[in-house]
C-alpha positions as CSV (number, residue, x, y, z in Angstrom):
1,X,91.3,116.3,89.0
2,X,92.4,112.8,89.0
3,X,95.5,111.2,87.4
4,X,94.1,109.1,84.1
5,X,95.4,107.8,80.9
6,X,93.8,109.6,77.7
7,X,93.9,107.5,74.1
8,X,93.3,110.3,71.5
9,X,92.2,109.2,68.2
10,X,95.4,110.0,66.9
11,X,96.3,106.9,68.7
12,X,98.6,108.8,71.5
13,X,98.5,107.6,74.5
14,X,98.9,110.6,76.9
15,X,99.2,110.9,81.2
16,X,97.7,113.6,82.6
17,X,95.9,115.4,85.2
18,X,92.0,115.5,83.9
19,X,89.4,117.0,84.4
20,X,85.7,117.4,82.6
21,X,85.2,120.8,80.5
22,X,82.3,122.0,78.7
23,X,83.5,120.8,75.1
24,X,85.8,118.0,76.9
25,X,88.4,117.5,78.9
26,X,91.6,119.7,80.2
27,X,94.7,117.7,80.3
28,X,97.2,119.6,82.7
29,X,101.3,118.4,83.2
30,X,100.6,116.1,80.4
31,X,103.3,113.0,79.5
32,X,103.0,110.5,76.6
33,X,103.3,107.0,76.7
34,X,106.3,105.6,74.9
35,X,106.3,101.9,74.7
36,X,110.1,100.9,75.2
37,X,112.2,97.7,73.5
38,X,111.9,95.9,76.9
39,X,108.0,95.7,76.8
40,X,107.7,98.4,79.3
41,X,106.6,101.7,78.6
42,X,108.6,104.9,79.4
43,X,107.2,108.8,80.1
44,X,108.3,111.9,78.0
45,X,107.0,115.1,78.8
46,X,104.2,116.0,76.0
47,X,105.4,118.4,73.7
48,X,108.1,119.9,76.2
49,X,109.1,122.6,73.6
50,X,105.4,124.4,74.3
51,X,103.6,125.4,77.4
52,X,101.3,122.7,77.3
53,X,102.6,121.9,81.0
54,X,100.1,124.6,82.0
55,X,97.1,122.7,80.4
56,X,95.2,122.2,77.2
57,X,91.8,121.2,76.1
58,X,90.5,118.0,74.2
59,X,87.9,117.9,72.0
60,X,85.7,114.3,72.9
61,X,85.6,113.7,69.2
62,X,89.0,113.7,70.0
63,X,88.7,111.6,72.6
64,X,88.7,107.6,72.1
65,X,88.5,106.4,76.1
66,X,89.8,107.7,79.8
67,X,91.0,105.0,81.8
68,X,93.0,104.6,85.2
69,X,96.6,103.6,85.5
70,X,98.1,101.2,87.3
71,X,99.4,102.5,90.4
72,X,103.2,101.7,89.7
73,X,102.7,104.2,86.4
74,X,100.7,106.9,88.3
75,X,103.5,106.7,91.0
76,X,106.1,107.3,88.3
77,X,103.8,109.8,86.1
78,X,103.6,111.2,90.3
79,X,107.9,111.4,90.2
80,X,108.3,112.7,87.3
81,X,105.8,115.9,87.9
82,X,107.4,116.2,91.3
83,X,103.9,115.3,93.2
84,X,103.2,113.4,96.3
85,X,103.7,109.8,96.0
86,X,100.9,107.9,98.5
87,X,102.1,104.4,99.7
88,X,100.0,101.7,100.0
89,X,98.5,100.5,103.3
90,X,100.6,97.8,104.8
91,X,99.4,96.5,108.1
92,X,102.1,95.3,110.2
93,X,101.6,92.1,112.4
């Protein structure tokens, strides 16, 4: 499972843990992208009032692209879900 960003067809922009299923793709401590007034974007948990923390599946007609994130939103999307942030390699002279 990797960390990548999901655009439905809905036009959500969703975070998530993915991973390939036989009908598409499993979407597991899913957050949506909320684009903010200061041309950033923010994270909300996706649908928090449901269990869809434990994972869901996506149709790939649902399914417009999968891409990476950056690495300063997968280290927030990383926070937020409590997991292991990874520094980058610095090498010291």
């Amino acid at each position: 499972m990797a960390v990548q960003i999901v655009r439905l067809s809905t036009g959500e922009e969703l975070i998530a843990q993915v991973s390939e299923t036989a009908v598409g793709i499993k979407l597991i401590d899913c957050a949506i992208l909320i684009p903010t007034q200061q041309n950033s974007l923010g994270l909300a948990p996706f649908m928090a009032y449901s269990d869809a923390s434990k994972g869901f599946e996506v149709t790939w007609k649902d399914v417009m692209f999968i891409v990476n994130p950056v690495k300063d939103l997968e280290n927030q999307y990383n926070q937020m879900f409590g997991k292991l942030l990874t520094p980058e390699k610095k090498i010291i002279v």
